[in-house]
C-alpha positions as a Markdown table, in Angstrom:
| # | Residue | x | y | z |
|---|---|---|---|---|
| 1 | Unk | -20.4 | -122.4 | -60.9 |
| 2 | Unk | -19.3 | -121.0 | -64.1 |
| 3 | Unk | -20.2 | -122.7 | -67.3 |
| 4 | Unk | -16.9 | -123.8 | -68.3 |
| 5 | Unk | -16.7 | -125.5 | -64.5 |
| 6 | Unk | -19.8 | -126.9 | -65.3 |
| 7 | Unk | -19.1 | -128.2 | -69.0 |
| 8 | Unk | -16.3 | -129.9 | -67.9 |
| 9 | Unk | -17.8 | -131.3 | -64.9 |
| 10 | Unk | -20.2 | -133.1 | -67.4 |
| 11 | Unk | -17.8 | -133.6 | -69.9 |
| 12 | Unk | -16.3 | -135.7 | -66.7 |
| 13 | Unk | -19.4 | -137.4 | -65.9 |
| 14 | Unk | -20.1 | -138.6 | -69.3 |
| 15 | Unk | -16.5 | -139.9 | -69.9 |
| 16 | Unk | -16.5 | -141.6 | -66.4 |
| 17 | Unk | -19.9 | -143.5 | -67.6 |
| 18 | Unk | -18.5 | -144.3 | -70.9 |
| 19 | Unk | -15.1 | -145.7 | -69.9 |
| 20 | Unk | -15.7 | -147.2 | -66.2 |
| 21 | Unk | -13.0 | -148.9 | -65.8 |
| 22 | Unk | -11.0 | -148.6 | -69.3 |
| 23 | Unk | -7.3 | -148.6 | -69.2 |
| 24 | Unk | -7.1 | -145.3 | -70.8 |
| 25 | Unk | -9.7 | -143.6 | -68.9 |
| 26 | Unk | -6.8 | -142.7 | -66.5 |
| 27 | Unk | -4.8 | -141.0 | -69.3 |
| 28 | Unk | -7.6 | -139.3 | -71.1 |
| 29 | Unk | -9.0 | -138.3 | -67.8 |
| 30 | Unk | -5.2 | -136.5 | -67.4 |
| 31 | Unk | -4.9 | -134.9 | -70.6 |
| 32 | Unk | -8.0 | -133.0 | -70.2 |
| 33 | Unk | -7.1 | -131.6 | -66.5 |
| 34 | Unk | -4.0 | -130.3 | -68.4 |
| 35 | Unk | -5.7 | -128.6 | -70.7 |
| 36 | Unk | -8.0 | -126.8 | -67.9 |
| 37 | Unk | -5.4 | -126.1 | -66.1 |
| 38 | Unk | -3.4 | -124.3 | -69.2 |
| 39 | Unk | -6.2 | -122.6 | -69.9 |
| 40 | Unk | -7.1 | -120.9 | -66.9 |
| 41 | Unk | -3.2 | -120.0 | -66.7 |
| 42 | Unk | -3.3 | -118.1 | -70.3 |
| 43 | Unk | -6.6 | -116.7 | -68.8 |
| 44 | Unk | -4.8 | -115.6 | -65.4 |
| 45 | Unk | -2.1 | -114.3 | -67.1 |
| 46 | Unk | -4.1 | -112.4 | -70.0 |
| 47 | Unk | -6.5 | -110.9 | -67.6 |
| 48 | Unk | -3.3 | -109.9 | -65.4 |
| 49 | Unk | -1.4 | -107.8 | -68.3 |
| 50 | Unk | -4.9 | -105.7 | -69.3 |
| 51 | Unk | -5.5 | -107.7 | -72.2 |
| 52 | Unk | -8.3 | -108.7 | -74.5 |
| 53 | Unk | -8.9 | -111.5 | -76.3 |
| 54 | Unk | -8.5 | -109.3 | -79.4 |
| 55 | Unk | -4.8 | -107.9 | -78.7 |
| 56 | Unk | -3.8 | -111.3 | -77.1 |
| 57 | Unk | -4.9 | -113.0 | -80.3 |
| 58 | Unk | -3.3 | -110.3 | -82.2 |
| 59 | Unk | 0.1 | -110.5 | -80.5 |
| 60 | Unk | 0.2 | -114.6 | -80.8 |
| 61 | Unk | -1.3 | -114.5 | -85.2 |
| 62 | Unk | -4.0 | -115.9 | -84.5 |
| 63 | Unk | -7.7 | -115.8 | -84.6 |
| 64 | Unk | -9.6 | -114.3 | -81.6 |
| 65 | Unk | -11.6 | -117.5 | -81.5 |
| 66 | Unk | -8.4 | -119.0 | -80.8 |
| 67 | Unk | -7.7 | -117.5 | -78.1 |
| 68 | Unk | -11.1 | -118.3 | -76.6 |
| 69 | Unk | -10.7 | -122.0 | -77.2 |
| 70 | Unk | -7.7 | -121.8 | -75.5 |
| 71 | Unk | -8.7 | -120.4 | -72.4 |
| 72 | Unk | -11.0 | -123.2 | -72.6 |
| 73 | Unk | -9.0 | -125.9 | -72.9 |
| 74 | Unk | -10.5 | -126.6 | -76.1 |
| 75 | Unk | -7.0 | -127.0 | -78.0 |
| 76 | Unk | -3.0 | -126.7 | -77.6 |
| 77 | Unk | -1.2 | -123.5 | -78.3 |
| 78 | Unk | 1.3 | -122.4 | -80.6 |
């Protein structure tokens, strides 16, 4: 299991025992599959053309970090 498998298996956890059974659980719960899911697609898709983190973050204008937190899931892109 990789770590971000792993971080967001806990992430789950810890949001499941915090909101059992809140309303919005659901939604939140939602949101950050999406995110997961959109960045392993920018990953998939950046590994597929032969390209780093560096030249994807160059070709988008913005940071490299960037780049990483999206592939992460950690934010929405541009």
């Amino acid at each position: 299991m990789n770590h971000r498998r792993w971080k967001y298996r806990r992430d789950r956890r810890l949001l499941s025992e915090a909101l059992d059974g809140a309303p919005e659980y659901d939604r939140l719960y939602e949101e950050a599959e999406l995110a997961h899911d959109l960045g392993q697609l920018v990953y998939d898709r950046r590994t597929a053309l032969g390209l780093s983190q560096a030249e994807l973050a160059e070709r988008w204008g913005v940071p490299e970090h960037e780049v990483a937190r999206a592939e992460g899931g950690g934010i929405q892109l541009p």
